[in-house]
LOLUMSE-771939 format. One record per residue (C-alpha): residue in three letters; residue number from 1; x, z, y. Coordinates in pm, 1 decimal, padded with zeros to 6 digits. Example, Ala and Ser with C-alpha at 12.3 -4.5 7.8 and 13.67 -1.06 7.14 Angstrom:
BEGIN
+-----+-----+----------+----------+----------+
:  aa :   i :       c1 :       c3 :       c2 :
+-----+-----+----------+----------+----------+
: ALA :   1 :  01230.0 :  00780.0 : -00450.0 :
: SER :   2 :  01367.0 :  00714.0 : -00106.0 :
+-----+-----+----------+----------+----------+
This chain:
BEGIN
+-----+-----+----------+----------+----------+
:  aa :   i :       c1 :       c3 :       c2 :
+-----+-----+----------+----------+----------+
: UNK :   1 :  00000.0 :  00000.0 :  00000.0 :
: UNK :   2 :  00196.1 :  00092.4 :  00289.0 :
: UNK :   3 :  00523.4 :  00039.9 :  00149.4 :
: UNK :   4 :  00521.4 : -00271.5 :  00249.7 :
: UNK :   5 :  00527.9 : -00133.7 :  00582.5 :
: UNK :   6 :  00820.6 :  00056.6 :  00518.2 :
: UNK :   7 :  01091.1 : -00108.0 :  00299.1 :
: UNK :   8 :  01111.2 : -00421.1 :  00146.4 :
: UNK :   9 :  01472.8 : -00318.3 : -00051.8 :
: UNK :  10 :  01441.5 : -00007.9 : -00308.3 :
: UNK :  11 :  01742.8 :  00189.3 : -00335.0 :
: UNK :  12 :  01949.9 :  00239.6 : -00683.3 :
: UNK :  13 :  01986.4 :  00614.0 : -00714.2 :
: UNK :  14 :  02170.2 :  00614.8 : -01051.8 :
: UNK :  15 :  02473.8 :  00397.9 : -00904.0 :
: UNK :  16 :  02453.9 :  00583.3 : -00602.5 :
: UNK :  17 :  02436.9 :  00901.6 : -00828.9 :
: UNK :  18 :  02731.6 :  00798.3 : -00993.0 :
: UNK :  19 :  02940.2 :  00818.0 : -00659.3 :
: UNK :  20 :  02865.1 :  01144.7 : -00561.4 :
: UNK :  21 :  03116.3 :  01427.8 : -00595.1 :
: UNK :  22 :  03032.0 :  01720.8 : -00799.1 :
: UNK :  23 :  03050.9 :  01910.4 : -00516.4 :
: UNK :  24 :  02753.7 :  01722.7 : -00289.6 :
: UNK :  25 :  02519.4 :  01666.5 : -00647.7 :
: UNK :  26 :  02289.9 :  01958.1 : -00542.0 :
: UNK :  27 :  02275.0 :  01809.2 : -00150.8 :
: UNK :  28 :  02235.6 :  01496.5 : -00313.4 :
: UNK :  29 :  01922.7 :  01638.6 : -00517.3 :
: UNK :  30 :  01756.7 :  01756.4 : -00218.1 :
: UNK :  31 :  01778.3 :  01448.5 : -00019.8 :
: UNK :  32 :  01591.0 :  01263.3 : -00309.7 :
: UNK :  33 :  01353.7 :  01509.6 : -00327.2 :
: UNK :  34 :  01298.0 :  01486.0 :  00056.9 :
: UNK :  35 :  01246.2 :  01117.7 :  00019.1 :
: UNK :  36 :  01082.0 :  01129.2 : -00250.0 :
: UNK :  37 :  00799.0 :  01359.1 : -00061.0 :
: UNK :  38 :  00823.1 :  01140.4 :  00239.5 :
: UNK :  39 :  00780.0 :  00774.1 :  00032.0 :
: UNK :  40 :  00510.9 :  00918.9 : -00100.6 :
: UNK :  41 :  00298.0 :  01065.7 :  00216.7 :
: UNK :  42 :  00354.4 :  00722.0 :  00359.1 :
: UNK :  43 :  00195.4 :  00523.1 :  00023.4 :
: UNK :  44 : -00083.6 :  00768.6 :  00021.8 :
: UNK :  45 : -00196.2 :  00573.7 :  00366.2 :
: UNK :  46 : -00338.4 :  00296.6 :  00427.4 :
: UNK :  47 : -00200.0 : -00054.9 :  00518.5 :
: UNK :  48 : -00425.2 : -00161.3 :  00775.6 :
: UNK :  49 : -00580.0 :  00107.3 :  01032.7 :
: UNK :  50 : -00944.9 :  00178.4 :  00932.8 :
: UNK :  51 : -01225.6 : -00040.3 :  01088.8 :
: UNK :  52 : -01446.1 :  00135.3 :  01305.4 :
: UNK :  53 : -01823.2 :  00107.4 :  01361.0 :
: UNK :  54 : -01868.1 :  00030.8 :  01746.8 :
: UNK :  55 : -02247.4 : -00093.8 :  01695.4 :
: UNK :  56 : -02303.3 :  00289.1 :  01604.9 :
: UNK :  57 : -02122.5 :  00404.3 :  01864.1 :
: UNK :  58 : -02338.2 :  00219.7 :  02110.5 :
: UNK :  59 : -02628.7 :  00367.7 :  01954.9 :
: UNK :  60 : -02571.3 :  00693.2 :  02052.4 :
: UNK :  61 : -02369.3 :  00646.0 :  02347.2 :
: UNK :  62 : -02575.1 :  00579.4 :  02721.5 :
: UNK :  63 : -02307.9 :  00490.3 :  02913.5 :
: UNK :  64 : -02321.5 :  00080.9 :  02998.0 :
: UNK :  65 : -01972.4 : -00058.8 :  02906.4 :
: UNK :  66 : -01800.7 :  00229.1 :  02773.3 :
: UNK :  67 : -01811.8 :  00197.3 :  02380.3 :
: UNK :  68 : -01737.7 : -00207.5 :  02491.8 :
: UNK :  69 : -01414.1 : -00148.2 :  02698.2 :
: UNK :  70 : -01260.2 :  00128.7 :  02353.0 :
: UNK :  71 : -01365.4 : -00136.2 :  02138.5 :
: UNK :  72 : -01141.6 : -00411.4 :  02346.4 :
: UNK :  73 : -00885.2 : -00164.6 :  02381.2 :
: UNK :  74 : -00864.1 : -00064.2 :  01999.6 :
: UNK :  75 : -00890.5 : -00454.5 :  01895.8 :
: UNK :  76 : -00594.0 : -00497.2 :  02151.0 :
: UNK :  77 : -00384.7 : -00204.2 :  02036.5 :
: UNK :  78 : -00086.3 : -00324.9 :  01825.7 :
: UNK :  79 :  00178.7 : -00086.3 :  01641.4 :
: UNK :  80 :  00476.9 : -00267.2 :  01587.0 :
: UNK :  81 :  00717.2 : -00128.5 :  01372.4 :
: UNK :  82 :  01060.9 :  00005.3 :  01525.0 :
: UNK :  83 :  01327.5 : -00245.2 :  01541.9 :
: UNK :  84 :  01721.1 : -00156.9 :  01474.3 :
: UNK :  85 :  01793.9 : -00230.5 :  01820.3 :
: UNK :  86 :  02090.8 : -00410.9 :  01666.1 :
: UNK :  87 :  02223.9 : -00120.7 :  01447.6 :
: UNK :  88 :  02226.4 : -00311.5 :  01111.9 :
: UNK :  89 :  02451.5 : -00609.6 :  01326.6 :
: UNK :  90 :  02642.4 : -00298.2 :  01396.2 :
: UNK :  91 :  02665.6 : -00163.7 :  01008.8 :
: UNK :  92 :  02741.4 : -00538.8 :  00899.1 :
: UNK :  93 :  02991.3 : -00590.0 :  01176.6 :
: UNK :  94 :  03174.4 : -00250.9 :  01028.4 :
: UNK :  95 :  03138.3 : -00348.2 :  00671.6 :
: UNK :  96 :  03310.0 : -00709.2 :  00708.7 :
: UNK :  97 :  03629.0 : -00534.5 :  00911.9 :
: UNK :  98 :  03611.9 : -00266.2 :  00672.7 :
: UNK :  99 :  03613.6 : -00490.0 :  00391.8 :
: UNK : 100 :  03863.4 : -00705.4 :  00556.7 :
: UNK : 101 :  04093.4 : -00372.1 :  00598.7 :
: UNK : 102 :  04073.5 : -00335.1 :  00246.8 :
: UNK : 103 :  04150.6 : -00653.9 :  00112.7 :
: UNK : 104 :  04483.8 : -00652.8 :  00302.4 :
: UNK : 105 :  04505.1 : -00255.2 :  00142.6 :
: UNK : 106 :  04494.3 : -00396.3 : -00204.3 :
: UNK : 107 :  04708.3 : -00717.2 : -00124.6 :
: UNK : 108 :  04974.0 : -00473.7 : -00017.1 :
: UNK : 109 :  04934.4 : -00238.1 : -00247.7 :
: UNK : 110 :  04950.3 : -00539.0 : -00498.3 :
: UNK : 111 :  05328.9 : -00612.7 : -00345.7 :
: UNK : 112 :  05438.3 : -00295.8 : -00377.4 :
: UNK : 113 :  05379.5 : -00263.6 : -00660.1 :
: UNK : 114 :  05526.7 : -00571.5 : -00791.1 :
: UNK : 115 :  05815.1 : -00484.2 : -00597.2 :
: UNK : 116 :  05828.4 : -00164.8 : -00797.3 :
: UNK : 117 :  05757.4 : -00343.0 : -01123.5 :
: UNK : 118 :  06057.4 : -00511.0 : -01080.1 :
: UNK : 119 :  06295.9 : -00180.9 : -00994.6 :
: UNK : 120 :  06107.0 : -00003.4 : -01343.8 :
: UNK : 121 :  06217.0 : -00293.9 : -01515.7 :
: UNK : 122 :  06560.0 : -00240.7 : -01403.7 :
: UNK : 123 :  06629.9 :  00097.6 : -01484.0 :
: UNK : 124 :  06446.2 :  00060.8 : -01839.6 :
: UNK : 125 :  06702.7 : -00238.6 : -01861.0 :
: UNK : 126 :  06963.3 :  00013.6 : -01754.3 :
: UNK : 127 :  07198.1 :  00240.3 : -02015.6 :
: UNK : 128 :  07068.4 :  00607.9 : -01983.8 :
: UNK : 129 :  07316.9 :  00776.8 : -01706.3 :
: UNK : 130 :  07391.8 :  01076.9 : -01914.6 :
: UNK : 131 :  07583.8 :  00785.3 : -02204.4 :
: UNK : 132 :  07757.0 :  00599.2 : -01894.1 :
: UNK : 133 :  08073.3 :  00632.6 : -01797.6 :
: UNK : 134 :  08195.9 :  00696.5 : -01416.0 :
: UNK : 135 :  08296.6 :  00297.7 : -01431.6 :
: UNK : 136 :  07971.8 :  00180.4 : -01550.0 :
: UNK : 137 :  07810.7 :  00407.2 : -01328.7 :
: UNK : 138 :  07913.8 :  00299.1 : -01054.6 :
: UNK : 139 :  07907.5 : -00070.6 : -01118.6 :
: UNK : 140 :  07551.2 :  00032.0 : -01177.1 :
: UNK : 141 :  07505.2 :  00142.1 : -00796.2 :
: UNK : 142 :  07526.0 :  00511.7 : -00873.6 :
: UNK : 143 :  07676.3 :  00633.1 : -00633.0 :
: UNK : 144 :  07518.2 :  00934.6 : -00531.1 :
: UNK : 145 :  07550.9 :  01063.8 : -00900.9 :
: UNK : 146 :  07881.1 :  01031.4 : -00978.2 :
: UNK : 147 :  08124.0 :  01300.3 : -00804.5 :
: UNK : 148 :  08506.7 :  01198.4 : -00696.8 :
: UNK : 149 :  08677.3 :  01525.3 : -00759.9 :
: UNK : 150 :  08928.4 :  01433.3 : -00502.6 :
: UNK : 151 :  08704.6 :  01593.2 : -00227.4 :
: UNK : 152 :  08567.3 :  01902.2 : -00315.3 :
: UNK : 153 :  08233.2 :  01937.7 : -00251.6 :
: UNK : 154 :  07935.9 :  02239.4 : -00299.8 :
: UNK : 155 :  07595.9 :  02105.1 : -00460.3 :
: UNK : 156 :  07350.5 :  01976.6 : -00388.5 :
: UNK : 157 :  07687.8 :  01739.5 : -00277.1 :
: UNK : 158 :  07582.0 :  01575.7 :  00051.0 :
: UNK : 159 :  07875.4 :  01693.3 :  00241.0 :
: UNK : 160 :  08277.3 :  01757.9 :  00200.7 :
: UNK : 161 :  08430.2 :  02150.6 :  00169.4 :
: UNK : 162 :  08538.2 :  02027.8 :  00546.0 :
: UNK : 163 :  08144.3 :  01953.5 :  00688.2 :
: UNK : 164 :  08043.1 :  02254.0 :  00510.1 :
: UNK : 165 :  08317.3 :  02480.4 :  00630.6 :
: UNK : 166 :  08263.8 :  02369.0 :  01084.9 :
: UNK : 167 :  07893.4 :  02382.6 :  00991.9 :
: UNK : 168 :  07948.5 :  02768.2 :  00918.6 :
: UNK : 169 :  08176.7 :  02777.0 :  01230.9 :
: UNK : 170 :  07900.7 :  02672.5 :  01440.4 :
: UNK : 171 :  07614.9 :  02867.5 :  01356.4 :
: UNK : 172 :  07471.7 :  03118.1 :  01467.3 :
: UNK : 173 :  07544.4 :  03459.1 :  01268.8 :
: UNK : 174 :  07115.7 :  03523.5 :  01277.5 :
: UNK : 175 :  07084.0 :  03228.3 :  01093.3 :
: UNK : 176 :  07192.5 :  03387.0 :  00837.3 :
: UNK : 177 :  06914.5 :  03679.4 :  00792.4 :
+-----+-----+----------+----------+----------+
Protein backbone atom coordinates (compact mmCIF):
# COMPACT_ATOMS: atom_id res chain seq x y z
CA UNK A 1 0.00 0.00 0.00
CA UNK A 2 1.96 2.89 0.92
CA UNK A 3 5.23 1.49 0.40
CA UNK A 4 5.21 2.50 -2.72
CA UNK A 5 5.28 5.83 -1.34
CA UNK A 6 8.21 5.18 0.57
CA UNK A 7 10.91 2.99 -1.08
CA UNK A 8 11.11 1.46 -4.21
CA UNK A 9 14.73 -0.52 -3.18
CA UNK A 10 14.42 -3.08 -0.08
CA UNK A 11 17.43 -3.35 1.89
CA UNK A 12 19.50 -6.83 2.40
CA UNK A 13 19.86 -7.14 6.14
CA UNK A 14 21.70 -10.52 6.15
CA UNK A 15 24.74 -9.04 3.98
CA UNK A 16 24.54 -6.03 5.83
CA UNK A 17 24.37 -8.29 9.02
CA UNK A 18 27.32 -9.93 7.98
CA UNK A 19 29.40 -6.59 8.18
CA UNK A 20 28.65 -5.61 11.45
CA UNK A 21 31.16 -5.95 14.28
CA UNK A 22 30.32 -7.99 17.21
CA UNK A 23 30.51 -5.16 19.10
CA UNK A 24 27.54 -2.90 17.23
CA UNK A 25 25.19 -6.48 16.66
CA UNK A 26 22.90 -5.42 19.58
CA UNK A 27 22.75 -1.51 18.09
CA UNK A 28 22.36 -3.13 14.96
CA UNK A 29 19.23 -5.17 16.39
CA UNK A 30 17.57 -2.18 17.56
CA UNK A 31 17.78 -0.20 14.48
CA UNK A 32 15.91 -3.10 12.63
CA UNK A 33 13.54 -3.27 15.10
CA UNK A 34 12.98 0.57 14.86
CA UNK A 35 12.46 0.19 11.18
CA UNK A 36 10.82 -2.50 11.29
CA UNK A 37 7.99 -0.61 13.59
CA UNK A 38 8.23 2.40 11.40
CA UNK A 39 7.80 0.32 7.74
CA UNK A 40 5.11 -1.01 9.19
CA UNK A 41 2.98 2.17 10.66
CA UNK A 42 3.54 3.59 7.22
CA UNK A 43 1.95 0.23 5.23
CA UNK A 44 -0.84 0.22 7.69
CA UNK A 45 -1.96 3.66 5.74
CA UNK A 46 -3.38 4.27 2.97
CA UNK A 47 -2.00 5.18 -0.55
CA UNK A 48 -4.25 7.76 -1.61
CA UNK A 49 -5.80 10.33 1.07
CA UNK A 50 -9.45 9.33 1.78
CA UNK A 51 -12.26 10.89 -0.40
CA UNK A 52 -14.46 13.05 1.35
CA UNK A 53 -18.23 13.61 1.07
CA UNK A 54 -18.68 17.47 0.31
CA UNK A 55 -22.47 16.95 -0.94
CA UNK A 56 -23.03 16.05 2.89
CA UNK A 57 -21.22 18.64 4.04
CA UNK A 58 -23.38 21.11 2.20
CA UNK A 59 -26.29 19.55 3.68
CA UNK A 60 -25.71 20.52 6.93
CA UNK A 61 -23.69 23.47 6.46
CA UNK A 62 -25.75 27.21 5.79
CA UNK A 63 -23.08 29.14 4.90
CA UNK A 64 -23.21 29.98 0.81
CA UNK A 65 -19.72 29.06 -0.59
CA UNK A 66 -18.01 27.73 2.29
CA UNK A 67 -18.12 23.80 1.97
CA UNK A 68 -17.38 24.92 -2.08
CA UNK A 69 -14.14 26.98 -1.48
CA UNK A 70 -12.60 23.53 1.29
CA UNK A 71 -13.65 21.39 -1.36
CA UNK A 72 -11.42 23.46 -4.11
CA UNK A 73 -8.85 23.81 -1.65
CA UNK A 74 -8.64 20.00 -0.64
CA UNK A 75 -8.91 18.96 -4.55
CA UNK A 76 -5.94 21.51 -4.97
CA UNK A 77 -3.85 20.36 -2.04
CA UNK A 78 -0.86 18.26 -3.25
CA UNK A 79 1.79 16.41 -0.86
CA UNK A 80 4.77 15.87 -2.67
CA UNK A 81 7.17 13.72 -1.29
CA UNK A 82 10.61 15.25 0.05
CA UNK A 83 13.27 15.42 -2.45
CA UNK A 84 17.21 14.74 -1.57
CA UNK A 85 17.94 18.20 -2.31
CA UNK A 86 20.91 16.66 -4.11
CA UNK A 87 22.24 14.48 -1.21
CA UNK A 88 22.26 11.12 -3.11
CA UNK A 89 24.52 13.27 -6.10
CA UNK A 90 26.42 13.96 -2.98
CA UNK A 91 26.66 10.09 -1.64
CA UNK A 92 27.41 8.99 -5.39
CA UNK A 93 29.91 11.77 -5.90
CA UNK A 94 31.74 10.28 -2.51
CA UNK A 95 31.38 6.72 -3.48
CA UNK A 96 33.10 7.09 -7.09
CA UNK A 97 36.29 9.12 -5.34
CA UNK A 98 36.12 6.73 -2.66
CA UNK A 99 36.14 3.92 -4.90
CA UNK A 100 38.63 5.57 -7.05
CA UNK A 101 40.93 5.99 -3.72
CA UNK A 102 40.73 2.47 -3.35
CA UNK A 103 41.51 1.13 -6.54
CA UNK A 104 44.84 3.02 -6.53
CA UNK A 105 45.05 1.43 -2.55
CA UNK A 106 44.94 -2.04 -3.96
CA UNK A 107 47.08 -1.25 -7.17
CA UNK A 108 49.74 -0.17 -4.74
CA UNK A 109 49.34 -2.48 -2.38
CA UNK A 110 49.50 -4.98 -5.39
CA UNK A 111 53.29 -3.46 -6.13
CA UNK A 112 54.38 -3.77 -2.96
CA UNK A 113 53.79 -6.60 -2.64
CA UNK A 114 55.27 -7.91 -5.71
CA UNK A 115 58.15 -5.97 -4.84
CA UNK A 116 58.28 -7.97 -1.65
CA UNK A 117 57.57 -11.24 -3.43
CA UNK A 118 60.57 -10.80 -5.11
CA UNK A 119 62.96 -9.95 -1.81
CA UNK A 120 61.07 -13.44 -0.03
CA UNK A 121 62.17 -15.16 -2.94
CA UNK A 122 65.60 -14.04 -2.41
CA UNK A 123 66.30 -14.84 0.98
CA UNK A 124 64.46 -18.40 0.61
CA UNK A 125 67.03 -18.61 -2.39
CA UNK A 126 69.63 -17.54 0.14
CA UNK A 127 71.98 -20.16 2.40
CA UNK A 128 70.68 -19.84 6.08
CA UNK A 129 73.17 -17.06 7.77
CA UNK A 130 73.92 -19.15 10.77
CA UNK A 131 75.84 -22.04 7.85
CA UNK A 132 77.57 -18.94 5.99
CA UNK A 133 80.73 -17.98 6.33
CA UNK A 134 81.96 -14.16 6.96
CA UNK A 135 82.97 -14.32 2.98
CA UNK A 136 79.72 -15.50 1.80
CA UNK A 137 78.11 -13.29 4.07
CA UNK A 138 79.14 -10.55 2.99
CA UNK A 139 79.07 -11.19 -0.71
CA UNK A 140 75.51 -11.77 0.32
CA UNK A 141 75.05 -7.96 1.42
CA UNK A 142 75.26 -8.74 5.12
CA UNK A 143 76.76 -6.33 6.33
CA UNK A 144 75.18 -5.31 9.35
CA UNK A 145 75.51 -9.01 10.64
CA UNK A 146 78.81 -9.78 10.31
CA UNK A 147 81.24 -8.04 13.00
CA UNK A 148 85.07 -6.97 11.98
CA UNK A 149 86.77 -7.60 15.25
CA UNK A 150 89.28 -5.03 14.33
CA UNK A 151 87.05 -2.27 15.93
CA UNK A 152 85.67 -3.15 19.02
CA UNK A 153 82.33 -2.52 19.38
CA UNK A 154 79.36 -3.00 22.39
CA UNK A 155 75.96 -4.60 21.05
CA UNK A 156 73.51 -3.89 19.77
CA UNK A 157 76.88 -2.77 17.40
CA UNK A 158 75.82 0.51 15.76
CA UNK A 159 78.75 2.41 16.93
CA UNK A 160 82.77 2.01 17.58
CA UNK A 161 84.30 1.69 21.51
CA UNK A 162 85.38 5.46 20.28
CA UNK A 163 81.44 6.88 19.54
CA UNK A 164 80.43 5.10 22.54
CA UNK A 165 83.17 6.31 24.80
CA UNK A 166 82.64 10.85 23.69
CA UNK A 167 78.93 9.92 23.83
CA UNK A 168 79.49 9.19 27.68
CA UNK A 169 81.77 12.31 27.77
CA UNK A 170 79.01 14.40 26.73
CA UNK A 171 76.15 13.56 28.67
CA UNK A 172 74.72 14.67 31.18
CA UNK A 173 75.44 12.69 34.59
CA UNK A 174 71.16 12.78 35.24
CA UNK A 175 70.84 10.93 32.28
CA UNK A 176 71.93 8.37 33.87
CA UNK A 177 69.14 7.92 36.79
Amino acid sequence: MASKRIATTALDWGVLAAKIPAENKGAFGALKVKLDKHMRAINALPENLPAIDFNAYRSKITVAGMVDNFEKQYKSLDIAYPSDQGKLAEIDAQATEQKTSYTKFVADSNARIAGLNGELAKWEAMMPVEEMTREEALDAGLTQFVLDPAVPSLFPHDQTWEEYAAKLEKADPHDFH
